[in-house]
N, C-alpha and C positions, 0 to 999 in steps of 0.2 A: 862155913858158918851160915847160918840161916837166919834169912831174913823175910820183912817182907815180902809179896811180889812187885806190888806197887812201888815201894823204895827199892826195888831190883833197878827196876823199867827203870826210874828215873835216874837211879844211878849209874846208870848206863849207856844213859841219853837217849833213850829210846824215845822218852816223855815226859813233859812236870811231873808230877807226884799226881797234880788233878787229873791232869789228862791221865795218867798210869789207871788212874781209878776210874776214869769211866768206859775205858779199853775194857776192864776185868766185867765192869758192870756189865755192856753189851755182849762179852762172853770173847772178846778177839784173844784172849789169853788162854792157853794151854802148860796145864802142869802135868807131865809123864803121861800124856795123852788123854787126860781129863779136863775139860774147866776150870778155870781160876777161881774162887770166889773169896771175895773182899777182905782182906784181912791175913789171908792165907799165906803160908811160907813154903820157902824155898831156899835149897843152897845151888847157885849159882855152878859150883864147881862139879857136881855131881846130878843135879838134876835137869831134866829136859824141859825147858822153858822152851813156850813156841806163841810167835808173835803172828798174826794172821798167815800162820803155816808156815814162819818160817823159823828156823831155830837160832835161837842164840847160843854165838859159843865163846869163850874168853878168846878166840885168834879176830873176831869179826865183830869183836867190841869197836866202836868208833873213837877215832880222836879227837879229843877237847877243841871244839869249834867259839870262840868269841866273836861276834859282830857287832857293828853299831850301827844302825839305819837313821836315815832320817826319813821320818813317818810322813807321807803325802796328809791332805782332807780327805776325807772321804773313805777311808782308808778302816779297814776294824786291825783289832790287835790279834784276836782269837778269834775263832768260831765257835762262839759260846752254844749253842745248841745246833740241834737237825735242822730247825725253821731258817735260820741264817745259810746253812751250808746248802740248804735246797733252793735258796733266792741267791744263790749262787754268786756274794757279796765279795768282792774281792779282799783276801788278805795279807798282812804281812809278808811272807809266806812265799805269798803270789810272786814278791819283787825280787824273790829270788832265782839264782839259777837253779834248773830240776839237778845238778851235780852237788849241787849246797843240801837243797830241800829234801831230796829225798831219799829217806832211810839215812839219816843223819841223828834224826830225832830233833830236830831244830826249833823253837820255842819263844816267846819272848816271854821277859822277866817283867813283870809287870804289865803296865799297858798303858796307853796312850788312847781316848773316847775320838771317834769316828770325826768327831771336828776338831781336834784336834792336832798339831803337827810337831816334828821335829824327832829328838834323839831320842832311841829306842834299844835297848840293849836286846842282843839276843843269842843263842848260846844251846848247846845240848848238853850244857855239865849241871843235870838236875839237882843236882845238891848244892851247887850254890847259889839256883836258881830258889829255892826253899830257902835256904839262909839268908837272900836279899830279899826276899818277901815277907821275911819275918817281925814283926813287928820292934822286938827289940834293937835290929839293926837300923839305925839312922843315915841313913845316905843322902847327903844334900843333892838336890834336882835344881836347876836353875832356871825358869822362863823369864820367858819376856811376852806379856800379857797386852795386851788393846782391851781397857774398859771405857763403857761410854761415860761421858761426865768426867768433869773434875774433881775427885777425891780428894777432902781438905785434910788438914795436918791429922786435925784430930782423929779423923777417920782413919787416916794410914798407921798413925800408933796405934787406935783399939787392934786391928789387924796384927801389927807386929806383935804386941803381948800374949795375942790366943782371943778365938772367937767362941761361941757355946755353939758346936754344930752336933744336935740330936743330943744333946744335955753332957758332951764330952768335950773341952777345953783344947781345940789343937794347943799344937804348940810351938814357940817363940818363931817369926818368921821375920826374915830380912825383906824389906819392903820400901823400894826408893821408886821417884818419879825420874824418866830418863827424857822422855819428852812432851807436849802437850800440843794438841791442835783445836780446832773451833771445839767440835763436841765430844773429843774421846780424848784418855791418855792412856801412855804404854808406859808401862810399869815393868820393873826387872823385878822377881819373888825367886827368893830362895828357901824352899822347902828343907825339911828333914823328915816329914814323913809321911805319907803317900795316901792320905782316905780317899775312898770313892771321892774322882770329882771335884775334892776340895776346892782348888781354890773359884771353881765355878759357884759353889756353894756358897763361901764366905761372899765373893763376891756381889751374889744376888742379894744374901743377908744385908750387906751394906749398902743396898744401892743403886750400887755400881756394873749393873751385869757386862758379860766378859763378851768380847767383841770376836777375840781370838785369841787363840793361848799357841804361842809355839818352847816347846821343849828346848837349851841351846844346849845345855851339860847335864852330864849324871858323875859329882864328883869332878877329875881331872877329866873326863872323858867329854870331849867337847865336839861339834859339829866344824868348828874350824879350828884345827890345831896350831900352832905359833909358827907365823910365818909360810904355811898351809893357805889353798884355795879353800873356801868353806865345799864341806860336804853336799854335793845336791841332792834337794828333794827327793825320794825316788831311789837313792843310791843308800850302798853299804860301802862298809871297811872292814880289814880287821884290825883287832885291838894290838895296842902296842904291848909288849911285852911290859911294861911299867905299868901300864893300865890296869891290862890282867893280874899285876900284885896289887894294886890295890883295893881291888874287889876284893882280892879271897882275906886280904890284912884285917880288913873292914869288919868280915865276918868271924873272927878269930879273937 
């Protein structure tokens, strides 16, 4: 059956679907010894797909890889362009071993902004890398925020009901105070859905800007599991087999 090439790549964990697309752009893809371009198909079964010379064959398909990292500061999720990858920015990526990272097709699912830290999913099963990124899927995220100032009641409800960020109404958020010192408090947010940046955004909106945001869950999938040493900085895991159904239930 023929498909995309770009939804090949990714479903075969070679790459996201983005990344798949800008492989074909730069030309790193090869169909039956031609160039890829954008759009193009391909059946898998029968035709010669070659990824910077090398060929893919259904025996040297890779195995569905789940991790959960927790994201350092300072830290990028991608390498969203050339300029980044030539200032030679440490990624993701990076925290891994080269027996994980390379020729794996390994990925993160979303992302977590350069000051930011904590739980990070990541994964070479592009399709469901695509279907958690998809907007109709809601996957609650859990942080635990440092803003400056004291945020009054009022304030924390407008926030829970939905804020107008760029004339679009997030939506309904869990918003408690967990503790408070001289000039900042840290706040627990439960999200369900993932705009650039939010809750950096709302927060400036109200006020309140964000001191520090760390990631602790995506779902059941937590940094410290019950009765578990919390995850270090710096480090991964794999997914527990229960984890892993909940992700793909989620998308289903």
């Amino acid at each position: 059956m023929e498909e995309r090439v770009q939804k090949i790549l990714s479903q075969w964990g070679i790459a996201s679907r983005r990344q798949a697309e800008k492989m074909i752009i730069a030309g790193q893809v090869r169909l039956n010894g031609t160039v890829v371009q954008l759009g193009q198909k391909a059946n898998p079964e029968t035709d010669l797909i070659e990824v910077n010379g090398q060929h893919l064959k259904p025996s040297n398909r890779p195995h569905a890889i789940y991790l959960l990292l927790n994201k350092p500061v300072g830290i990028i999720s991608t390498c969203p362009n050339d300029r980044a990858c030539n200032l030679k920015r440490k990624t993701v990526l990076d925290l891994l071993p080269s027996t994980i990272r390379k020729g794996q097709g390994i990925h993160p699912v979303g992302r977590l902004d350069m000051d930011s830290t904590g739980a990070l999913l990541l994964t070479n099963d592009g399709t469901l890398t695509n279907k958690l990124t998809h907007p109709r899927h809601h996957v609650p995220k859990t942080y635990q925020v440092w803003v400056k100032g004291h945020p009054s009641e009022s304030i924390l409800s407008a926030w829970r009901q939905g804020v107008d960020l760029s004339g679009i109404t997030t939506l309904p958020a869990q918003v408690r105070v967990l503790k408070q010192q001289q000039s900042k408090t840290l706040l627990k947010i439960v999200l369900t859905e993932g705009r650039n940046r939010q809750i950096r955004r709302v927060a400036d909106l109200l006020g309140y800007p964000v001191i520090h945001l760390h990631r602790t869950a995506i779902g059941p999938i937590q940094l410290q599991q019950p009765g578990e040493p919390i995850l270090l900085s710096g480090h991964y895991r794999y997914l527990e087999e229960f984890e892993i159904r909940f992700l793909h239930n989620r998308v289903h």
